[in-house]
C-alpha positions as CSV (number, residue, x, y, z in Angstrom):
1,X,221.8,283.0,115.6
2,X,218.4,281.5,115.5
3,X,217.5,278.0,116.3
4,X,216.8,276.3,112.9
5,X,215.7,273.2,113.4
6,X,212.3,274.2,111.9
7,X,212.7,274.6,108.8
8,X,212.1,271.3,106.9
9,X,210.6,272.7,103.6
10,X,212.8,272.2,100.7
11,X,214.0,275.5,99.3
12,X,214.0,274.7,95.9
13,X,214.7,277.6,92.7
14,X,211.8,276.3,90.4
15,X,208.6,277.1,92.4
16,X,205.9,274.8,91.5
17,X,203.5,276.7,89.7
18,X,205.8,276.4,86.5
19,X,205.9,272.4,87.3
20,X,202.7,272.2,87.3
21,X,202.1,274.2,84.4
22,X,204.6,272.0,82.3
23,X,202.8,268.8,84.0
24,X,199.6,270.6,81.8
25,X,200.8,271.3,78.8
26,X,203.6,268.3,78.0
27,X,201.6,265.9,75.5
28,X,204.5,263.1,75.6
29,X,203.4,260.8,78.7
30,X,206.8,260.0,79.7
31,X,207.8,263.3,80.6
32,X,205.1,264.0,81.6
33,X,205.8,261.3,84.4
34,X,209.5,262.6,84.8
35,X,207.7,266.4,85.3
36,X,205.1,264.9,88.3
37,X,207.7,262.9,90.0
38,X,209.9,266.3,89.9
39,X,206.5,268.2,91.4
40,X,206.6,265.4,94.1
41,X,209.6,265.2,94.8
42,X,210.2,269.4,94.8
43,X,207.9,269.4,97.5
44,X,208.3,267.0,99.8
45,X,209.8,267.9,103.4
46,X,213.1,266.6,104.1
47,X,211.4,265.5,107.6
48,X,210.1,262.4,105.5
49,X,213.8,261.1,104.8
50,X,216.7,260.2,106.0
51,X,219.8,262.0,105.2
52,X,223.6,260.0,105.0
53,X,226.9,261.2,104.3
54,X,230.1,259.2,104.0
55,X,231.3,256.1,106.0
56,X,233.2,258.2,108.5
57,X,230.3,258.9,111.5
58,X,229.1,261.6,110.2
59,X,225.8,261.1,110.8
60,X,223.0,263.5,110.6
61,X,225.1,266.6,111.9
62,X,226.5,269.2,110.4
63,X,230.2,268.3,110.3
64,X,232.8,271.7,110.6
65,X,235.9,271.0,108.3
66,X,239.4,271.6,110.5
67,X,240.8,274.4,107.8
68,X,237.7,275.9,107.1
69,X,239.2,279.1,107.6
70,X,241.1,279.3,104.2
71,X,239.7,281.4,101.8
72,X,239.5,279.3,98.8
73,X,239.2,275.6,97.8
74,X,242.3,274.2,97.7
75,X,244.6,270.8,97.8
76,X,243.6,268.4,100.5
77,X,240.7,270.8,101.4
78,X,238.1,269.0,103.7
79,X,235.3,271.8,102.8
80,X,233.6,269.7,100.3
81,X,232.2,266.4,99.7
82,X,230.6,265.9,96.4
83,X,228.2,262.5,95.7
84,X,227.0,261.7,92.6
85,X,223.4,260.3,92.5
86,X,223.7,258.8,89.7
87,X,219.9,260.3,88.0
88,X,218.3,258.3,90.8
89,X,216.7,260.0,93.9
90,X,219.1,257.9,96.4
91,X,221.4,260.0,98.4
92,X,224.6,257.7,98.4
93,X,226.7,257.6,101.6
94,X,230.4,258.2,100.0
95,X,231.8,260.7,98.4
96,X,232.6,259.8,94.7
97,X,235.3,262.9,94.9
98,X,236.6,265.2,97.6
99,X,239.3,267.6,96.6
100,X,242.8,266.7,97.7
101,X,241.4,262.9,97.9
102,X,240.8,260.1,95.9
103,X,237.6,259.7,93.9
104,X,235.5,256.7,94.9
105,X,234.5,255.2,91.8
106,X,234.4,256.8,87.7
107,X,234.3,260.2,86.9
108,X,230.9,261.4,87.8
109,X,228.9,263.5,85.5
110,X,228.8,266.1,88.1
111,X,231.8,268.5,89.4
112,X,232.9,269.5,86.3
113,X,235.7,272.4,86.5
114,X,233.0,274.8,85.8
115,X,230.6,274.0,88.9
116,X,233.7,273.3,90.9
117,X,234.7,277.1,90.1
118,X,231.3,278.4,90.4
119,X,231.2,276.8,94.3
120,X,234.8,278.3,95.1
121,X,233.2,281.9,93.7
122,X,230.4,281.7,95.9
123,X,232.7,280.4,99.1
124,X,235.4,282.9,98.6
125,X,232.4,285.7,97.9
126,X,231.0,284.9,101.8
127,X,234.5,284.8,103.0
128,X,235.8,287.8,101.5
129,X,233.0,290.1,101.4
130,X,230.3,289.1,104.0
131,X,233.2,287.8,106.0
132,X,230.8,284.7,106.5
133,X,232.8,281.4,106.8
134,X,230.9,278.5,104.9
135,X,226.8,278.4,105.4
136,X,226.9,278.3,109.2
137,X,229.4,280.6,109.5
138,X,231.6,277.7,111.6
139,X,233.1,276.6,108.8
140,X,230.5,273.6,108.1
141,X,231.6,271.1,104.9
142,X,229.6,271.9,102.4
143,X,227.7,268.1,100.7
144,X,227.0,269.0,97.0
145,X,224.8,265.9,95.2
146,X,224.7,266.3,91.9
147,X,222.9,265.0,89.1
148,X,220.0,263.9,91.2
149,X,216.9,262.0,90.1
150,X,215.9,261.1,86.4
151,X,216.1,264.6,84.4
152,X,214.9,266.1,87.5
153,X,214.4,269.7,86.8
154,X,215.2,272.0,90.4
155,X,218.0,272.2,92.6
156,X,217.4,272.8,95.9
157,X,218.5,273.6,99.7
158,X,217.2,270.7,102.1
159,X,218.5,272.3,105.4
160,X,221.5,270.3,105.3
161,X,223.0,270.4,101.9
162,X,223.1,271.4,98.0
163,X,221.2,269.1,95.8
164,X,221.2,269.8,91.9
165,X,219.3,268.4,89.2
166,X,220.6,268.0,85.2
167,X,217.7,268.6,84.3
168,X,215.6,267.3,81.2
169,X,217.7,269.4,78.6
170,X,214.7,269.9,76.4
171,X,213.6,272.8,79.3
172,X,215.9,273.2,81.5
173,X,219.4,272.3,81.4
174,X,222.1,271.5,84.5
175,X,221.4,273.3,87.5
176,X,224.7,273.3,88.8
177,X,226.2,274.8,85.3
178,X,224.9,278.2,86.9
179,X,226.2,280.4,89.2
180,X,223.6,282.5,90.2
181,X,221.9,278.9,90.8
182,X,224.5,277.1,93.1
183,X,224.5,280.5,95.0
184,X,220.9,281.1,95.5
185,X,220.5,277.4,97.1
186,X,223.9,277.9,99.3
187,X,222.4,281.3,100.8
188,X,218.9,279.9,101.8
189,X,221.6,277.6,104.3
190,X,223.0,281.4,105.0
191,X,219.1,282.2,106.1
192,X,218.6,279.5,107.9
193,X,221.1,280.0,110.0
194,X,220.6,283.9,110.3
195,X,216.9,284.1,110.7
196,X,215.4,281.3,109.6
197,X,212.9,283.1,107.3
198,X,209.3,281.2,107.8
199,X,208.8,279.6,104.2
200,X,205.6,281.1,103.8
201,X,204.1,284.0,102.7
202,X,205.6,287.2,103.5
203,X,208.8,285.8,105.3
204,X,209.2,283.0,102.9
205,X,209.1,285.5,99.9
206,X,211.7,287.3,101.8
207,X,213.7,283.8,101.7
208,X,212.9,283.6,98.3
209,X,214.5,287.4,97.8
210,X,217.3,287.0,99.8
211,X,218.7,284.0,98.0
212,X,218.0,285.7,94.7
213,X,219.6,289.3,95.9
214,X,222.7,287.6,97.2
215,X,223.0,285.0,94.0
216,X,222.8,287.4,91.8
217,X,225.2,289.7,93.1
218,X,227.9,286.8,93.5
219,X,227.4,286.5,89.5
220,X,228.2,290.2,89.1
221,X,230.8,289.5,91.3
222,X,231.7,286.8,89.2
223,X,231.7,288.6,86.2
224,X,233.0,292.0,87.6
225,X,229.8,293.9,86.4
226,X,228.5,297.1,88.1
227,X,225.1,297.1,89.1
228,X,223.7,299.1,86.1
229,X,225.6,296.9,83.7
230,X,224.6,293.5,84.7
231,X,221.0,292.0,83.3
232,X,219.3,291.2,86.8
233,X,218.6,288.0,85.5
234,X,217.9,285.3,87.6
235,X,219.1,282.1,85.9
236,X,219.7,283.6,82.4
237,X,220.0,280.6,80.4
238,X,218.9,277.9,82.9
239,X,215.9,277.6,80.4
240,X,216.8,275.8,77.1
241,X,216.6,278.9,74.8
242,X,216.3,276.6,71.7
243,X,213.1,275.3,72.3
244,X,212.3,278.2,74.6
245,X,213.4,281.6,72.8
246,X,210.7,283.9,74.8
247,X,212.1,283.1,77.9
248,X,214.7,284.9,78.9
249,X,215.4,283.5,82.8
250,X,213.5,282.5,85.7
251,X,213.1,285.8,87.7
252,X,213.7,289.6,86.3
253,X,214.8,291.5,89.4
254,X,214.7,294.6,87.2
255,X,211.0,293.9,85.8
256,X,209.6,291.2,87.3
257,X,207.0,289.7,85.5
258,X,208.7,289.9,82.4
259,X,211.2,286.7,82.1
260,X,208.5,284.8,80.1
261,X,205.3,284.1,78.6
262,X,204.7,281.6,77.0
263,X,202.3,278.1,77.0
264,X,204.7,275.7,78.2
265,X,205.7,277.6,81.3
266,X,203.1,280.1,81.3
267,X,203.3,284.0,82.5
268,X,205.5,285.2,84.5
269,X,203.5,286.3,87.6
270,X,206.1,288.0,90.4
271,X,204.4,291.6,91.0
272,X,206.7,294.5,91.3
273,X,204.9,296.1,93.6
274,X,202.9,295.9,96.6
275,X,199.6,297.1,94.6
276,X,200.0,293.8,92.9
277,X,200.6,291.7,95.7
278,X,199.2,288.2,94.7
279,X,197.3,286.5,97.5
280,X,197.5,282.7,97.0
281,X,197.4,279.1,98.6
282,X,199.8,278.3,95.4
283,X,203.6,278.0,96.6
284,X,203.5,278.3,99.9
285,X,201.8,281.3,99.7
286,X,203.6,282.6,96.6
287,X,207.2,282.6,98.0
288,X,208.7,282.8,94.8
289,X,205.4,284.9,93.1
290,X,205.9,287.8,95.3
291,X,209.8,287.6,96.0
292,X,209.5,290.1,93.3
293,X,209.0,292.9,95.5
294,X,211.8,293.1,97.2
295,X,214.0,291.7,94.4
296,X,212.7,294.7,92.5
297,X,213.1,297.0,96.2
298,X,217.1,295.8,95.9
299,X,217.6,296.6,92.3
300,X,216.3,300.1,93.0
301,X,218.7,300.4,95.9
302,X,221.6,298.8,93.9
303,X,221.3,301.0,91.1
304,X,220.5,304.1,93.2
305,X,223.8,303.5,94.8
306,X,225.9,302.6,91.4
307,X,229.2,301.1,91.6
308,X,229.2,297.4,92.3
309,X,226.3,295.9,94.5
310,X,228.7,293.8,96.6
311,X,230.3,297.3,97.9
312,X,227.3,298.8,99.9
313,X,224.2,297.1,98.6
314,X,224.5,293.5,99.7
315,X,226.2,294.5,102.6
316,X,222.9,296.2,104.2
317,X,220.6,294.0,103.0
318,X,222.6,291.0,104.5
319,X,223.6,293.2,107.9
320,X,219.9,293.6,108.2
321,X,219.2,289.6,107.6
322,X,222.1,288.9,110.2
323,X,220.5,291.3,113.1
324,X,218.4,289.2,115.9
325,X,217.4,292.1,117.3
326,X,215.8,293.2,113.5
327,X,215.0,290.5,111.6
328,X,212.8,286.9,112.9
329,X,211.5,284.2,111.5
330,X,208.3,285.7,111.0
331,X,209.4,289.1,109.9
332,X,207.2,290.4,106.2
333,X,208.6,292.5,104.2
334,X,208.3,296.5,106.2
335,X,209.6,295.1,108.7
336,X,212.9,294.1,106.3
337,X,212.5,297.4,105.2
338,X,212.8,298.9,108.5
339,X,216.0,296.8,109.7
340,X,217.7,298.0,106.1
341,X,217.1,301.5,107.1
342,X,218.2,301.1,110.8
343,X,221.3,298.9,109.2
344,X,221.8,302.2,107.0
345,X,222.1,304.5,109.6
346,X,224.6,302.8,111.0
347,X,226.7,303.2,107.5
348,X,228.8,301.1,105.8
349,X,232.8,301.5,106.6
350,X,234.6,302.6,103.6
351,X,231.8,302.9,101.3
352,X,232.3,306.6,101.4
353,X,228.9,307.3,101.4
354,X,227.1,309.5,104.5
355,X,224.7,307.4,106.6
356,X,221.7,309.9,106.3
357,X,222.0,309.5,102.3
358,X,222.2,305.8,102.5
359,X,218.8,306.0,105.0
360,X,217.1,307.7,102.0
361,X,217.9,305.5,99.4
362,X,217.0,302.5,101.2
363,X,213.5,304.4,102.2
364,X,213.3,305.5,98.7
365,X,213.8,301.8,97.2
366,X,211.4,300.2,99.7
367,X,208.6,303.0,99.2
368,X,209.0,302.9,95.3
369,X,207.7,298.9,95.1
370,X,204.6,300.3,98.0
371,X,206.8,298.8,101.2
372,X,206.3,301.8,103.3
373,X,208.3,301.9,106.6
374,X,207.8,302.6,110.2
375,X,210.0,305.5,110.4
């Protein structure tokens, strides 16, 4: 694996051209302030803080749990700490509840049977498909803070752990209350440790896509929905629909560009193809504009495929992430095509399907969003 001690930008699932749209358009003051503190604090580098765990020496390391091997959470697991921030923007240094232990403290408002079962999905998902254990693939614990800062609306991937926001509830509601959400900001630790996609530009949008390909095939996992049955929808229901009826999820990786439009959080801009390709200073060089394209390159391939996208489709695509030899930190998005067609040829054991037919419908996936490759 790569070094990845470079990567210090915060990974978040909000980019912050819809904060800062909201920031223009809210008329109370108040949340107004809540929605530029969020801005701020979505990105900042975790290179300006300090990070603390529990009492027990754990420092600033990443800590490998002694049974990380198991394949799902269980009784006196040491997998998972989970800290409760209590809506302020402090990371505390004990654990309010570790499964199998005491909790420290009341019930927080975090962890609730739901999230808990959501994070043993995506775990068991790595484990039993990818055959990945934890983020680092050594088993690391996995530090989930929930309900961070006041009605802070992202969740995000610091380099080192899972934070999640509640959010305000009149936009956005809890982060960690979605699958596809918790999974996206687990696998940009999964990048990391692979790659170490550059956030920026090309090679951050294929962070961007990578974490959004994988999450939302753990929630067709989840629900055991083929590829052409499932929606595509990147957090479907994240965005309070009450208030927000238009907006039907963050990210469409079937038509991006189509999840909203509206005032509030304005249009959504992801291109599905390369013709469309936005060039911008905005978010990082539009990680999360133009993750689109290959999100939309995935879908094709998924659904080219049928069947369920964890059997075949994921499996390239994540092959292709894991490969030194194809994919760096500073790899854009033909040469991502090019390592999912050399992955291809390899085949995929006990998909039934031929090598050379699994080369053309990567190719043809790629080439159909403009993403032309070098063979």
């Amino acid at each position: 694996m790569v070094s990845h001690e470079h990567q210090h930008q915060l990974c978040t699932i909000i980019p912050t051209h819809i904060i800062k749209q909201l920031v223009r358009t809210e008329p109370d003051q108040k949340k107004q302030s809540k929605l530029i503190e969020t801005l701020h604090r979505s990105v900042a580098t975790r290179a300006t803080r300090k990070i603390h765990y529990d009492d027990k020496g754990l420092s600033n390391t990443i800590v490998q749990a002694d049974n990380a091997s198991k394949g799902r959470f269980q009784k006196n697991d040491e997998r998972l700490n989970i800290f409760d921030c209590r809506g302020s923007y402090n990371f505390p240094k004990k654990p309010v509840l570790q499964l199998g232990a005491k909790q420290h403290g009341t019930k927080p408002k975090i962890m609730s049977q739901k999230q808990l079962d959501y994070l043993d999905v995506v775990y068991k998902f790595y484990h039993d498909v990818l055959h990945r254990d934890s983020f680092n693939s050594h088993g690391a614990v996995i530090n989930f803070y929930g309900d961070y800062g006041d009605a802070y609306d992202n969740a995000f991937w610091d380099g080192k752990q899972l934070v999640f926001g509640t959010g305000d509830e009149e936009i956005f509601l809890n982060f960690a209350d979605f699958i596809d959400v918790i999974a996206h900001e687990f696998t940009h630790g999964v990048t990391q440790y692979e790659a170490n996609l550059s956030y920026q530009g090309q090679s951050g949008a294929l962070n961007e896509a990578i974490s959004d390909i994988i999450g939302e095939t753990i929630k067709q996992y989840e629900a055991k929905q083929s590829a052409n049955d499932a929606d595509w929808l990147v957090g479907a229901g994240l965005i309070n629909k009450e208030n927000f009826p238009d907006a039907i999820a963050l990210r469409s990786m079937k038509e991006p560009g189509t999840a909203y439009n509206n005032n509030r959080l304005g249009k959504d801009p992801q291109p599905d193809h390369m013709n469309k390709y936005v060039n911008t200073d905005e978010d990082n060089g539009g990680v999360h504009i133009n993750s689109g394209i290959p999100n939309k390159a995935y879908y094709n391939f998924a659904t080219s495929l049928g069947g369920n996208s964890w059997d075949i489709a994921v499996k390239v695509f994540y092959k292709a992430l894991q490969d030194q030899r194809l994919t760096n930190p500073n790899t854009d998005f033909r040469g991502f095509a090019d390592a999912t067609f050399r992955v291809a040829g390899r085949g995929i054991e006990g998909s039934g399907v031929d090598a050379a037919s699994l080369q053309q419908k990567v190719k043809d996936a790629w080439v159909n969003v403009g993403v032309s490759l070098s063979q």
